[in-house]
DSSP file (Angstrom, degrees, kcal/mol; ACC not computed):
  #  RESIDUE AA STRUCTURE BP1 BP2  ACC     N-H-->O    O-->H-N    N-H-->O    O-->H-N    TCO  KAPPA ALPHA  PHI   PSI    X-CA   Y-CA   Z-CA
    1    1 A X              0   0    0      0, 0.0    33,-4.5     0, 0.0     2,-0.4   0.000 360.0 360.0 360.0 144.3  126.3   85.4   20.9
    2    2 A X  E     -a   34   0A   0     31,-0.1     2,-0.7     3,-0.1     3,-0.3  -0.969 360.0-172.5-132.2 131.1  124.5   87.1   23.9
    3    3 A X  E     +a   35   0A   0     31,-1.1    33,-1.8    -2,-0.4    35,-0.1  -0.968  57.8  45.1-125.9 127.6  124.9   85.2   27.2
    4    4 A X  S    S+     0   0    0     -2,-0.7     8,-1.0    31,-0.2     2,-0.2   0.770  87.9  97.8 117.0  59.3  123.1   86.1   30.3
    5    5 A X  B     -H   11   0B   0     -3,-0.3     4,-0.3     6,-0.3     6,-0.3  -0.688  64.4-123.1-158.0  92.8  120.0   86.7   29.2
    6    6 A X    >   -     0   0    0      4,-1.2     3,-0.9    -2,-0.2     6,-0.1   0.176  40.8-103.3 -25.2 172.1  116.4   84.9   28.8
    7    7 A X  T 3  S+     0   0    0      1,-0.2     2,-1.8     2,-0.1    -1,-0.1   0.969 125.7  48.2 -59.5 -62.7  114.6   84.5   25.6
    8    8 A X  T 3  S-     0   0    0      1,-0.1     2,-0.5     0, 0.0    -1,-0.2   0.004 127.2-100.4 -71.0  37.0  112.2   87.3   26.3
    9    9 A X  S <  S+     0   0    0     -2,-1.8     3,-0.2    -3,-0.9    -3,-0.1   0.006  73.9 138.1  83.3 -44.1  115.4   89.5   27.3
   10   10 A X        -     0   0    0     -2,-0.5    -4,-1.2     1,-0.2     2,-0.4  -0.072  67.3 -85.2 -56.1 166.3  115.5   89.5   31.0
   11   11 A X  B     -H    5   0B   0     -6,-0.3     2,-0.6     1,-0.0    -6,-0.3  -0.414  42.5-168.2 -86.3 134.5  118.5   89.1   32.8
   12   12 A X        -     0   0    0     -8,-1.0     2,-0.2    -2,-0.4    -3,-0.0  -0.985  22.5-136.0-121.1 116.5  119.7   85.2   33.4
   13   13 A X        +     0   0    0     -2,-0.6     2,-0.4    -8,-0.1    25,-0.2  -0.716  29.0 177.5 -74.8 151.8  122.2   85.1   35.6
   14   14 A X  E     -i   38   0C   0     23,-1.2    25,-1.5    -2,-0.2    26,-0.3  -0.998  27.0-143.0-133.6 128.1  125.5   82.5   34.6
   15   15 A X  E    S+     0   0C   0     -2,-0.4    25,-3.9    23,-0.2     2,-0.8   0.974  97.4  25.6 -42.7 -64.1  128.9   81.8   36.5
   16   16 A X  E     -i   40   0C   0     23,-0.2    -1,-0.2     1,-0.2    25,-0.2  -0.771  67.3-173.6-117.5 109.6  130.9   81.5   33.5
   17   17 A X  E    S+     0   0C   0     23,-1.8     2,-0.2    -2,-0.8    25,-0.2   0.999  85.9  10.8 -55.4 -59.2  129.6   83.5   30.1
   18   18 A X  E    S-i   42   0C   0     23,-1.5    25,-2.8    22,-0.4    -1,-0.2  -0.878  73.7-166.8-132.1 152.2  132.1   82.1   27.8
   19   19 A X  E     +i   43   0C   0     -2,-0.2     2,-0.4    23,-0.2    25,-0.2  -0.750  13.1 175.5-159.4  64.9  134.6   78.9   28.9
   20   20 A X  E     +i   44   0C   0     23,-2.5    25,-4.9    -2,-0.1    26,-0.8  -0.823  10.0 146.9-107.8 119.9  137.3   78.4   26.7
   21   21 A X        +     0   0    0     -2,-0.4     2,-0.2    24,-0.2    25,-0.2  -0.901  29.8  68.5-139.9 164.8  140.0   75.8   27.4
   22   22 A X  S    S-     0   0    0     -2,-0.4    25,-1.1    23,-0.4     3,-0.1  -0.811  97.7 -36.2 139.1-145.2  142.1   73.6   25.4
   23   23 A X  S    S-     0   0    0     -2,-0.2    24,-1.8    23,-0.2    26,-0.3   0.979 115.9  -6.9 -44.9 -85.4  145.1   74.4   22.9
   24   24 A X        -     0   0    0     22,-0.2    25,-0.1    24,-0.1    23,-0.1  -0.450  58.1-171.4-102.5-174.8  143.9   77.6   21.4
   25   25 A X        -     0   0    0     -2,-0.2    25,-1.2    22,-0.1     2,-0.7  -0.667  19.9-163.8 166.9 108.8  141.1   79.7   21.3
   26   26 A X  E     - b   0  50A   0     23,-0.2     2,-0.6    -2,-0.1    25,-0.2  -0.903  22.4-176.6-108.6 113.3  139.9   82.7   19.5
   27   27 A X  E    S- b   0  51A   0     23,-1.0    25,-2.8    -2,-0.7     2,-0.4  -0.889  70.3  -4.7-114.1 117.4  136.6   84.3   21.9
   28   28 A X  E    S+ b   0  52A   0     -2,-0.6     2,-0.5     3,-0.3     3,-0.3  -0.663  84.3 116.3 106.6-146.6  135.4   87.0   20.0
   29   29 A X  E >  S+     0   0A   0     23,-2.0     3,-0.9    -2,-0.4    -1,-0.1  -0.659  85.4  19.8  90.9-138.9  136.9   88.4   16.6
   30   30 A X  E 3  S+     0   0A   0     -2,-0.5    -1,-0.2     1,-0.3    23,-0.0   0.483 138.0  34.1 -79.1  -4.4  135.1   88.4   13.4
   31   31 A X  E 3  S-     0   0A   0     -3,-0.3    -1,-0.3    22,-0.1    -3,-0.3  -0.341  89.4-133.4-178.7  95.4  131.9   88.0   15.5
   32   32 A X  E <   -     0   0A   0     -3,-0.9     2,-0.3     1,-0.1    22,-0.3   0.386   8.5-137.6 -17.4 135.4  131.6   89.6   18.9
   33   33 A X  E     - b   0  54A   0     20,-0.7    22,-1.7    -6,-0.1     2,-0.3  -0.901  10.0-144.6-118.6 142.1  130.5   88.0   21.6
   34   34 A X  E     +ab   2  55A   0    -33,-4.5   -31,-1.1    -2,-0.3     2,-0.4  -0.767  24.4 176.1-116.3 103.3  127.8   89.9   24.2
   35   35 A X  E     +ab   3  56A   0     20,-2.4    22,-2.3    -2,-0.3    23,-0.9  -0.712  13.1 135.9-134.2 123.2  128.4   89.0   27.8
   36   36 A X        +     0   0    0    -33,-1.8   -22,-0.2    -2,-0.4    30,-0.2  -0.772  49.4  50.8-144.8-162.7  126.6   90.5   30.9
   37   37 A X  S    S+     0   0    0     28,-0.4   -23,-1.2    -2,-0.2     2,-0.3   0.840  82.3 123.4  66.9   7.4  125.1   89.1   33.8
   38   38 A X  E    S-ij  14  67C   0     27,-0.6    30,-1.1    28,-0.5     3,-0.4  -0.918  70.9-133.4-147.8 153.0  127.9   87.0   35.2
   39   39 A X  E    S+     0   0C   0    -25,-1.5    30,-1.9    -2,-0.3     2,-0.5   0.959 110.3   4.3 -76.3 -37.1  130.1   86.0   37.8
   40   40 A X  E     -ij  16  69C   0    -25,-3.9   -23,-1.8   -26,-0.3   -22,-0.4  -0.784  64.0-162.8-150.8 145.4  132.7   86.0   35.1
   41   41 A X  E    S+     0   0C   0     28,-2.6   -23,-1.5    -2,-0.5     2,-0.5   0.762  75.5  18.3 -68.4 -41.3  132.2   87.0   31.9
   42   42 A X  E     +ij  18  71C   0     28,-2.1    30,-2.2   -25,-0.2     2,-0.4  -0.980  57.6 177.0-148.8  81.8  135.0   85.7   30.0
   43   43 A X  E     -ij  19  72C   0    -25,-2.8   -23,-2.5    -2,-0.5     2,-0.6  -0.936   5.8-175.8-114.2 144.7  137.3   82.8   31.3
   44   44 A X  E     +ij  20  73C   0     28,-1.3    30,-4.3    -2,-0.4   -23,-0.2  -0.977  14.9 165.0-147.9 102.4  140.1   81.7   28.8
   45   45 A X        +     0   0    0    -25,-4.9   -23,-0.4    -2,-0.6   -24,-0.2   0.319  45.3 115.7 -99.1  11.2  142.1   78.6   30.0
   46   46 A X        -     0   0    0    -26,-0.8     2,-0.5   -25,-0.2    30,-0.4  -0.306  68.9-121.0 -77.2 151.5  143.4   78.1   26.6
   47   47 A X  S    S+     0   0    0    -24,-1.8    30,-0.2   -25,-1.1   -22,-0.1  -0.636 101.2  20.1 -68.6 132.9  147.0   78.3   25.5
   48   48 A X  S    S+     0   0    0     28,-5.3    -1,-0.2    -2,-0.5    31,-0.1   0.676  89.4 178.4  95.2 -22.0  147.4   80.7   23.0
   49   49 A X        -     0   0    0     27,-0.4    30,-0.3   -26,-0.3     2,-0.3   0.359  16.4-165.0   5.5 157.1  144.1   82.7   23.6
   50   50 A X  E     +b   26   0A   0    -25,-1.2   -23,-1.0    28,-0.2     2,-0.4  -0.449   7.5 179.0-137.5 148.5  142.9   85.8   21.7
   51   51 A X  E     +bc  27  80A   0     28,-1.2    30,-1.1    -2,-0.3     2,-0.3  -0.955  20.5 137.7-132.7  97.1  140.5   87.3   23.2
   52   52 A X  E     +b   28   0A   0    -25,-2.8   -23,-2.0    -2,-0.4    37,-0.2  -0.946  51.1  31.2-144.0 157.2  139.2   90.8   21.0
   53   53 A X  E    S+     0   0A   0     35,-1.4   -20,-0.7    -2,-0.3     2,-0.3   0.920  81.8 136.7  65.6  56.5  136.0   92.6   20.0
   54   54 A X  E     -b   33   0A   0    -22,-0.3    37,-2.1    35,-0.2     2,-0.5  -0.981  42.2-152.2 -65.4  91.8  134.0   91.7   22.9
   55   55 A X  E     +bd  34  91A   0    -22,-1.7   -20,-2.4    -2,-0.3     2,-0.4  -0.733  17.5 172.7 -92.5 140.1  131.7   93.5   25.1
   56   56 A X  E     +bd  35  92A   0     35,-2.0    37,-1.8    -2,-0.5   -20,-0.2  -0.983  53.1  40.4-149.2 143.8  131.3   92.6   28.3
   57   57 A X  S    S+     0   0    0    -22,-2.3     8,-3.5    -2,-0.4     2,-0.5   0.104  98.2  98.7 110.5 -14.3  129.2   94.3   31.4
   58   58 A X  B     -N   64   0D   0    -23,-0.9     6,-0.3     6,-0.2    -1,-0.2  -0.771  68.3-128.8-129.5 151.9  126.4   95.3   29.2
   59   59 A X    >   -     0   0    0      4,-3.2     3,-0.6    -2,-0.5     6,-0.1  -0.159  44.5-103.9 -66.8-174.5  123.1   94.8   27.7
   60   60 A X  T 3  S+     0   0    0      1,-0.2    -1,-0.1     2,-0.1    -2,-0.0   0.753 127.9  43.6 -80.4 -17.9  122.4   94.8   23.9
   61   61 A X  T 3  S-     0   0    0      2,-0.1    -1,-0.2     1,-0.0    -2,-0.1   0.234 126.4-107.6-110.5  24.8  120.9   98.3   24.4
   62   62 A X    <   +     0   0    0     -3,-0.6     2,-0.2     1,-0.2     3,-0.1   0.486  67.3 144.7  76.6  -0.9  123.7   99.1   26.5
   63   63 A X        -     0   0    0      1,-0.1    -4,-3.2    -5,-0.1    -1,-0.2  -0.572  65.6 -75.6 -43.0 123.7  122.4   99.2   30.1
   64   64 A X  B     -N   58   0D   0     -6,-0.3    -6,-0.2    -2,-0.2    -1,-0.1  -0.165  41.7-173.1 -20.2 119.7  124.6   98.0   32.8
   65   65 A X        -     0   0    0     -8,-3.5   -27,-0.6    28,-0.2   -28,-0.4  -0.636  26.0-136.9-110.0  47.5  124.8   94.4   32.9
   66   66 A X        +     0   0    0    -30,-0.2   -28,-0.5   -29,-0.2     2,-0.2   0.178  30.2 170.0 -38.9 126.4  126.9   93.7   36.4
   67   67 A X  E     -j   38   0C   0     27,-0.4    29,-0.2   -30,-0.2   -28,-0.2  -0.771  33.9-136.8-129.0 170.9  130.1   90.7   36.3
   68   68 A X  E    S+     0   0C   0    -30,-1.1    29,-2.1   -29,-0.4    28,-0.8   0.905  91.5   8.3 -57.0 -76.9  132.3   90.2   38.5
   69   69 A X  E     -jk  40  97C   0    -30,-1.9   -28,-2.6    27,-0.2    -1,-0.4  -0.975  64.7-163.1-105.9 130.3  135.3   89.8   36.5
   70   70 A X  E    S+     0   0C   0     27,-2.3   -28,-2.1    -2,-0.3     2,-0.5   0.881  75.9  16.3 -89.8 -64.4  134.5   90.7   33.1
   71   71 A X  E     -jk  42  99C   0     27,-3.5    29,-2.3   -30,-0.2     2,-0.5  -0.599  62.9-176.4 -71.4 122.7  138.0   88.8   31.2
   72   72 A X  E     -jk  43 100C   0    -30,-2.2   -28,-1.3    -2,-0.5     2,-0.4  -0.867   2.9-170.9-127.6 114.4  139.7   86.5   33.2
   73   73 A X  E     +jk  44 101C   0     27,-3.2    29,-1.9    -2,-0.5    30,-0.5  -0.913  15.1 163.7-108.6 110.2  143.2   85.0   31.2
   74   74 A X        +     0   0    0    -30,-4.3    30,-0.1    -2,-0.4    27,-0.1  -0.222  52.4  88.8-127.6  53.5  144.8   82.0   33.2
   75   75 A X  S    S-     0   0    0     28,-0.2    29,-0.4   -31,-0.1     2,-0.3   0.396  78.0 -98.3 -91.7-134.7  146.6   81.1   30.6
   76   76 A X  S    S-     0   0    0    -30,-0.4   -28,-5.3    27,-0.3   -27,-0.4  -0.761  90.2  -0.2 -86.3 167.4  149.8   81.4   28.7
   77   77 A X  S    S+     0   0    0     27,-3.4     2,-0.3    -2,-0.3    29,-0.2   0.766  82.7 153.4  31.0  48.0  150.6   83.5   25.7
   78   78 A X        -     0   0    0     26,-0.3     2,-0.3   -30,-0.1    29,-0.2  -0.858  35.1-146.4-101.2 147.8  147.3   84.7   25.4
   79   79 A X        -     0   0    0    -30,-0.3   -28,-1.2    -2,-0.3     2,-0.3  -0.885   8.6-165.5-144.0 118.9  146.4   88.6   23.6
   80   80 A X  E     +ce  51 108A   0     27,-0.8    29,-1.3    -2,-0.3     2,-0.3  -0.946  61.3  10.7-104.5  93.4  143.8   90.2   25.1
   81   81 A X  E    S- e   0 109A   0    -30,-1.1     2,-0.3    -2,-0.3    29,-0.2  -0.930 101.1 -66.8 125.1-163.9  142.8   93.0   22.7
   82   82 A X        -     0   0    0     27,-0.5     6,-0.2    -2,-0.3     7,-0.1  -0.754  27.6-155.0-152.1 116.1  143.8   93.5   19.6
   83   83 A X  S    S+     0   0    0     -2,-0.3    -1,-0.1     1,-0.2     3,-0.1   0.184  96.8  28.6 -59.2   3.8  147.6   94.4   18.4
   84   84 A X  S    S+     0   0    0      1,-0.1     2,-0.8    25,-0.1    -1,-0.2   0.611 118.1  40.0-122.5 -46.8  146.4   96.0   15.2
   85   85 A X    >   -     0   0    0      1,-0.2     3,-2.3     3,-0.1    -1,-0.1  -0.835  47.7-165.5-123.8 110.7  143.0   97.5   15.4
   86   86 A X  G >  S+     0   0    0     -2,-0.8     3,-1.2     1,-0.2    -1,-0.2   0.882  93.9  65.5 -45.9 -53.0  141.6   99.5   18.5
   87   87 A X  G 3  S+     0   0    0      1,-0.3    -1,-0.2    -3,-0.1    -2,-0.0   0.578  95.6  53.7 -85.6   2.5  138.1   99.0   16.9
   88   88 A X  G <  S+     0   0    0     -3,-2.3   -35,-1.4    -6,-0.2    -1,-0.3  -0.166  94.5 123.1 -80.6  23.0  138.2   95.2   17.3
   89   89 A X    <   -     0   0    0     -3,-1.2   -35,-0.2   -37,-0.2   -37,-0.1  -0.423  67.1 -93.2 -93.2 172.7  138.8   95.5   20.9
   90   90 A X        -     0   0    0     19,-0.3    22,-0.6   -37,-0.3     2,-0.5  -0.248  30.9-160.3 -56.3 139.7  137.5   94.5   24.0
   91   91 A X  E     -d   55   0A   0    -37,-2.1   -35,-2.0    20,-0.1     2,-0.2  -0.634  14.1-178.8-141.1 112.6  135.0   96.8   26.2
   92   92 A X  E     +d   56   0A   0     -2,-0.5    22,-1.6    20,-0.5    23,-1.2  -0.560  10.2 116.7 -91.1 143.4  134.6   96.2   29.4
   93   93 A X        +     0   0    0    -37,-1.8    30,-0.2    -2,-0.2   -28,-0.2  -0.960  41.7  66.1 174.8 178.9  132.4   97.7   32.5
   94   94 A X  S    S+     0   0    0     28,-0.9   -27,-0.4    29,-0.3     2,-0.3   0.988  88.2 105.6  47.2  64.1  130.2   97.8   35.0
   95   95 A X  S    S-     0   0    0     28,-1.9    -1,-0.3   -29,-0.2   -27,-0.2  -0.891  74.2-115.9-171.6 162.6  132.3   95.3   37.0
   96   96 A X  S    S+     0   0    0    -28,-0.8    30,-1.2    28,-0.3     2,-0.4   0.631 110.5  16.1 -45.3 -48.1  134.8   94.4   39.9
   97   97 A X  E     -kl  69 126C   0    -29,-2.1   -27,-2.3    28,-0.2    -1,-0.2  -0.974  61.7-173.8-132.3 117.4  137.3   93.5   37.8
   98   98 A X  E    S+     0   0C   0     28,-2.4   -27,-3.5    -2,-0.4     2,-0.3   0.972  77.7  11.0 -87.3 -43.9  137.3   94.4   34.2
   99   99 A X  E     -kl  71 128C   0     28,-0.7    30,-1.5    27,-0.4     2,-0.4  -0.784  63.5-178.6-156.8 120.2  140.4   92.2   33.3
  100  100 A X  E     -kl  72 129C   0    -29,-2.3   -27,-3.2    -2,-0.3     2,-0.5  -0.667   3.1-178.1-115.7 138.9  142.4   89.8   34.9
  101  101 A X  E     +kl  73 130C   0     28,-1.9    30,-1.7    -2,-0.4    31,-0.7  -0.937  21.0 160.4-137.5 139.7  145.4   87.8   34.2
  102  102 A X        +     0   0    0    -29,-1.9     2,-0.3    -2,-0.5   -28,-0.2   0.216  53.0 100.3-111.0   1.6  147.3   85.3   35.9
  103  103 A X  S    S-     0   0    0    -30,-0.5   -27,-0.3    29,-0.1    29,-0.2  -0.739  71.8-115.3-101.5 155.0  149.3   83.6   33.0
  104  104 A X  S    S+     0   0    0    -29,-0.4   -27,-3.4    -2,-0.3   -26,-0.3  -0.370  88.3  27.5 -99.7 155.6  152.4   84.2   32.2
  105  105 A X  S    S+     0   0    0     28,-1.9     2,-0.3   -29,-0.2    -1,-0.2   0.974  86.6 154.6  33.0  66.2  153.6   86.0   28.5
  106  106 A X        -     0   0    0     27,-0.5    30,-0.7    28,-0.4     2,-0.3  -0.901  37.8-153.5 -89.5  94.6  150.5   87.7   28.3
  107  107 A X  E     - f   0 136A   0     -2,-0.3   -27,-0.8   -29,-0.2     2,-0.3  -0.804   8.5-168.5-117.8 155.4  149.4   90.9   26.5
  108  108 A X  E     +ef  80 137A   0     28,-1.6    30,-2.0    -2,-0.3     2,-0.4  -0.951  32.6 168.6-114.3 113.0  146.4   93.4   27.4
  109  109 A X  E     -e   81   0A   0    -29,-1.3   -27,-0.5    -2,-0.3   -19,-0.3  -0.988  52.9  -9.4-126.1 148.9  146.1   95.9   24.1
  110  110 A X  S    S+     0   0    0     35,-1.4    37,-0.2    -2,-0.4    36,-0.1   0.601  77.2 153.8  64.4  21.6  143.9   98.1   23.2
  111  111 A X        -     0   0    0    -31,-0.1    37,-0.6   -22,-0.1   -20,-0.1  -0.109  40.0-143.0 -78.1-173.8  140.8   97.7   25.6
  112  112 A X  E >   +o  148   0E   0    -22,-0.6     3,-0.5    35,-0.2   -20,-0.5  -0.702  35.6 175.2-148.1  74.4  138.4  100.3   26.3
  113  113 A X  E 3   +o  149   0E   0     35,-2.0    37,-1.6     1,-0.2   -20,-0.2  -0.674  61.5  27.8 -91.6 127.4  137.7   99.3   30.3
  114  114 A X  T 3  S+     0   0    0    -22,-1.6     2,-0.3    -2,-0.4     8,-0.3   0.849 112.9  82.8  71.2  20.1  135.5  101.5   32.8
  115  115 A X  S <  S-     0   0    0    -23,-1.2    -1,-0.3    -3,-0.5     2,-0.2  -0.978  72.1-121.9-144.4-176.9  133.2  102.8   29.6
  116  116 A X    >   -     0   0    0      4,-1.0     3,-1.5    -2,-0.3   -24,-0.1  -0.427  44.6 -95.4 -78.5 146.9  130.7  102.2   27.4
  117  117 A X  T 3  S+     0   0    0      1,-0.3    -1,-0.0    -2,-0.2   -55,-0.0   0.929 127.9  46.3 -30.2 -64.9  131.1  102.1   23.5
  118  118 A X  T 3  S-     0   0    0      1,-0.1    -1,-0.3     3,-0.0     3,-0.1   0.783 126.8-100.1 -48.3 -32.8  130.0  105.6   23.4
  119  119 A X  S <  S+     0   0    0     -3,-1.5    -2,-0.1     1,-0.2    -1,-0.1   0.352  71.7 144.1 114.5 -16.5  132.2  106.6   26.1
  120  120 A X        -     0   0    0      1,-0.2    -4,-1.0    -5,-0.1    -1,-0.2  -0.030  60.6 -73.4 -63.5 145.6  130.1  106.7   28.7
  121  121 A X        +     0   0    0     -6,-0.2    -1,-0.2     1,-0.1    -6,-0.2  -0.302  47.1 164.4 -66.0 144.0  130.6  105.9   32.1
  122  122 A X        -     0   0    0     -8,-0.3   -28,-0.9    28,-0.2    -7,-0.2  -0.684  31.8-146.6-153.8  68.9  130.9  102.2   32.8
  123  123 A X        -     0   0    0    -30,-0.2   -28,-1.9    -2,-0.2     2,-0.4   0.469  17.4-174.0 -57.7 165.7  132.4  102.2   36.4
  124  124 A X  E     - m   0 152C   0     27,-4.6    29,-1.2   -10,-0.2   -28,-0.3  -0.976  25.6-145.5-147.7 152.1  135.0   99.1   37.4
  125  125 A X  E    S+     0   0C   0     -2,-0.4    29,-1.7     1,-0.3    28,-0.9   0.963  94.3  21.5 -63.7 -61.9  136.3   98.6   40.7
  126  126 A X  E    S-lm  97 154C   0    -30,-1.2   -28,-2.4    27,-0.2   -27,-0.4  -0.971  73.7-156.8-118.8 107.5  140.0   97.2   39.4
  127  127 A X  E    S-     0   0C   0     27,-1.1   -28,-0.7    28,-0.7     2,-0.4   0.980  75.9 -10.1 -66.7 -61.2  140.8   98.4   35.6
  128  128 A X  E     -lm  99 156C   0     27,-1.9    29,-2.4   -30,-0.1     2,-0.4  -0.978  65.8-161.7-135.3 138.8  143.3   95.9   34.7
  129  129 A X  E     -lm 100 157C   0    -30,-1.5   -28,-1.9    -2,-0.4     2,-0.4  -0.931   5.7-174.3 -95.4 121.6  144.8   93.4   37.1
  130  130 A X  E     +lm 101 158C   0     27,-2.8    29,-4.3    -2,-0.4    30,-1.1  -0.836  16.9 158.3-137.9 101.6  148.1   91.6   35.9
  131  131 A X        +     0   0    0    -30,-1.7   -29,-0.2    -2,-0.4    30,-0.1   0.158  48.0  97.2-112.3  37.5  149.2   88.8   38.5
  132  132 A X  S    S-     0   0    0    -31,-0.7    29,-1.7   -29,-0.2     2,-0.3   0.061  78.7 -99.8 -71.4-173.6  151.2   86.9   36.1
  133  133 A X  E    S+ g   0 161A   0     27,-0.2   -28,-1.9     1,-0.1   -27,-0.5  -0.963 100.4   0.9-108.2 140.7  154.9   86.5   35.0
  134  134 A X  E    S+     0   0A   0     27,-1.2     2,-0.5    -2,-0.3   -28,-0.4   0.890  80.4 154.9  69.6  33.6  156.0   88.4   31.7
  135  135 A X  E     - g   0 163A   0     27,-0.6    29,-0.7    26,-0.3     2,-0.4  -0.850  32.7-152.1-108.5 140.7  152.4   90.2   30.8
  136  136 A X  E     -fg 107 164A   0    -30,-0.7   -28,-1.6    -2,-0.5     2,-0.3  -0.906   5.1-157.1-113.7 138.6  153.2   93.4   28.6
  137  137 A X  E    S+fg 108 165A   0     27,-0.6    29,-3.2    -2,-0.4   -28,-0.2  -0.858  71.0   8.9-114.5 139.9  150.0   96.1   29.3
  138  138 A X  S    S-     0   0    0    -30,-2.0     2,-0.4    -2,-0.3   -30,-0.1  -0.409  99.6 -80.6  86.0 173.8  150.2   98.5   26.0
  139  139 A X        -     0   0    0      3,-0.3    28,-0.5     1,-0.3     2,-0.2  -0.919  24.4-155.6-137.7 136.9  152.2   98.0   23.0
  140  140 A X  S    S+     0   0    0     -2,-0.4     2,-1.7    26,-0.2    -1,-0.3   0.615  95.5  50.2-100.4-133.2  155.9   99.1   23.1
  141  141 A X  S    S+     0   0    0     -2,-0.2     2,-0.5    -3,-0.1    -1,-0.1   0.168 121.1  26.8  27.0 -47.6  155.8   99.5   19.2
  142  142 A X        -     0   0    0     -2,-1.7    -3,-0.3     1,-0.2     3,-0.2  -0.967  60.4-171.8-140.4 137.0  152.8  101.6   18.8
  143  143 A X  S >  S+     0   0    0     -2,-0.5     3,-2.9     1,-0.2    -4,-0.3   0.980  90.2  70.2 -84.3 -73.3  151.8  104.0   22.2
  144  144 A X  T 3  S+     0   0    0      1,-0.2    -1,-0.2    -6,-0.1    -2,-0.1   0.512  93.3  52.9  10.5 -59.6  148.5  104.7   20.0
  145  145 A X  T 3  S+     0   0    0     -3,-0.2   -35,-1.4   -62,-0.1   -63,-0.3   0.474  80.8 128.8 -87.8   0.2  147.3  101.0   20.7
  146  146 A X  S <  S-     0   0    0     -3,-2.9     2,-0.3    -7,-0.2    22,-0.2   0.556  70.4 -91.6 -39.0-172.6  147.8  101.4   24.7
  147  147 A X        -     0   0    0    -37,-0.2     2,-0.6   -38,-0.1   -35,-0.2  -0.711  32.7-135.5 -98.5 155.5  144.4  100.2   27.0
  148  148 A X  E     +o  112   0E   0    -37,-0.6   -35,-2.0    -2,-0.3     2,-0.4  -0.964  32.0 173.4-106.0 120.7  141.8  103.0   27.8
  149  149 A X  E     +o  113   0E   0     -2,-0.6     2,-0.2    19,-0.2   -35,-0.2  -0.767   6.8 143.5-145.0 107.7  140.9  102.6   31.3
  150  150 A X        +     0   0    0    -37,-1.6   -28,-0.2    -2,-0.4     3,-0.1  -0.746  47.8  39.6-124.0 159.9  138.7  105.0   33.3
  151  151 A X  S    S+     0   0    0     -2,-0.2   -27,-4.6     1,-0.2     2,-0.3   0.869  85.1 122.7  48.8  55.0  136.1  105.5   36.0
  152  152 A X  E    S-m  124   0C   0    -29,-0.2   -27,-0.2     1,-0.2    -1,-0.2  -0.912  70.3-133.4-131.7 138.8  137.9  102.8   38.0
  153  153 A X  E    S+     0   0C   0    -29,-1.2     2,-0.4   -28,-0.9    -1,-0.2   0.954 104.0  24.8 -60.3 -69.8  139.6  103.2   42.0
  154  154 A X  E     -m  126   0C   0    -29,-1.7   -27,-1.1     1,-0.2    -1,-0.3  -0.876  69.3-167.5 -98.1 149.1  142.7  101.5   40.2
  155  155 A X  E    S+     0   0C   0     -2,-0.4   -27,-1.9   -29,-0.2   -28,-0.7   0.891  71.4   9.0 -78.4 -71.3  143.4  101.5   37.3
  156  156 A X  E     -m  128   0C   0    -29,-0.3     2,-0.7   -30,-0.1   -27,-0.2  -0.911  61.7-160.2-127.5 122.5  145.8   99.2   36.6
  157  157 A X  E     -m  129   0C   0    -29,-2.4   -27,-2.8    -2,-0.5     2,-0.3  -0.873   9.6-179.8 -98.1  91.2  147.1   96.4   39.3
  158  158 A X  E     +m  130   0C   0     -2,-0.7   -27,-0.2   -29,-0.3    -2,-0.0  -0.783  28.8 135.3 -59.8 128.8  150.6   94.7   38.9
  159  159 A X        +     0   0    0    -29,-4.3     2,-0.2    -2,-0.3   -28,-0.1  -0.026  49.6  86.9-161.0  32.7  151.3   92.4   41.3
  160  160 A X  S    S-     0   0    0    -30,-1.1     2,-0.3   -25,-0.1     3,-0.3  -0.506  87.2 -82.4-114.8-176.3  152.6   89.7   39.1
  161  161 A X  E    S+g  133   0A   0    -29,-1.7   -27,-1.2     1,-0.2   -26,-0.3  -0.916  95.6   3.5-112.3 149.0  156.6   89.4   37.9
  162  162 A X  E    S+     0   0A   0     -2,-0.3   -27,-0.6     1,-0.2     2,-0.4   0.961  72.7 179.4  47.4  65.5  158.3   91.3   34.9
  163  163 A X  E     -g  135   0A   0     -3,-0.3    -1,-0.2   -29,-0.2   -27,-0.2  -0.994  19.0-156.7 -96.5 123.4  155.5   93.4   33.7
  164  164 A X  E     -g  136   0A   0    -29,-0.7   -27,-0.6    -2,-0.4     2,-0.2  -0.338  13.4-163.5-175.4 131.5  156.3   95.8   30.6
  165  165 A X  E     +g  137   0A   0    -29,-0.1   -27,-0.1    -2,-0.1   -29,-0.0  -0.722  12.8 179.9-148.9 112.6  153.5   98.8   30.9
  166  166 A X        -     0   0    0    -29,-3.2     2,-2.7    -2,-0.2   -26,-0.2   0.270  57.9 -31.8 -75.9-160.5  153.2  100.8   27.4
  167  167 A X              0   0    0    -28,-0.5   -21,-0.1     1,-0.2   -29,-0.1  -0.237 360.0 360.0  22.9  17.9  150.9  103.8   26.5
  168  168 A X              0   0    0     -2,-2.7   -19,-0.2   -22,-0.2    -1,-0.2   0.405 360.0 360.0 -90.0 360.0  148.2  102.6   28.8
């Protein structure tokens, strides 16, 4: 999917790219969702969430594509990334907030926040925000699978309770 975008390419603005509520939800996965254009790219009210292999901030040809918040989790026991493979993960940029959570026994692994696929710069204001209870940033088990988060003022913003921060 590519949301924010006219037929003929131009930028269509949306509030909400992708809107996932209910039990579960899997946004992303085995076919990537491309999310630019929006006030936030990604909101996941679901229990149970995972939320991987995403891009969001960008055009298809990889031009800046300005959200607000690009993930936004107000869930519980939702996995944002992806606890085995770094090259299914999220990439976030060219936003205010690249990824936010407010639900409790959450984890953020493996993103690539404030670049581009390539590497390139892809600034964010706030790299990850976690104002939840119980959100682990990183993987305790494997350092490797930690967040990449660059070309940001913060990087990463706790302000939630019992937050665990691995290899990030």
């Amino acid at each position: 999917n590519e949301i924010g975008w006219d037929t003929d390419g131009s930028a269509a603005d949306v509030s909400v790219g992708i809107d996932a509520s209910g039990e579960t939800a899997t946004v992303g996965g085995i076919y990537p969702n491309l999310v630019g254009n929006a006030t936030t790219g990604i909101l996941s009210e679901a229990a149970g969430a995972s939320i991987r292999r995403n891009t969001v901030g960008f055009s298809a040809d990889g031009a800046a594509a300005q959200v607000v918040t690009g993930i936004s989790s107000v869930s519980a026991d939702a996995v944002i990334g992806n606890l085995s493979n770094p090259v299914s993960s999220n990439i976030v940029g060219n936003a205010t907030t690249g990824i936010f959570s407010s639900g409790g026994d959450v984890k953020v692994v493996g993103n690539l926040v404030g670049f581009a696929g390539d590497g390139t710069t892809a600034p964010v204001d706030i790299g990850i925000h976690i104002a939840g209870e119980s959100a682990v940033v990183g993987d305790d088990d494997n350092e490797t699978m930690g967040n990449r988060v660059g070309n940001a003022d913060t990087g990463l913003l706790v302000a939630g309770e019992s937050a665990s921060v691995f290899g990030t």
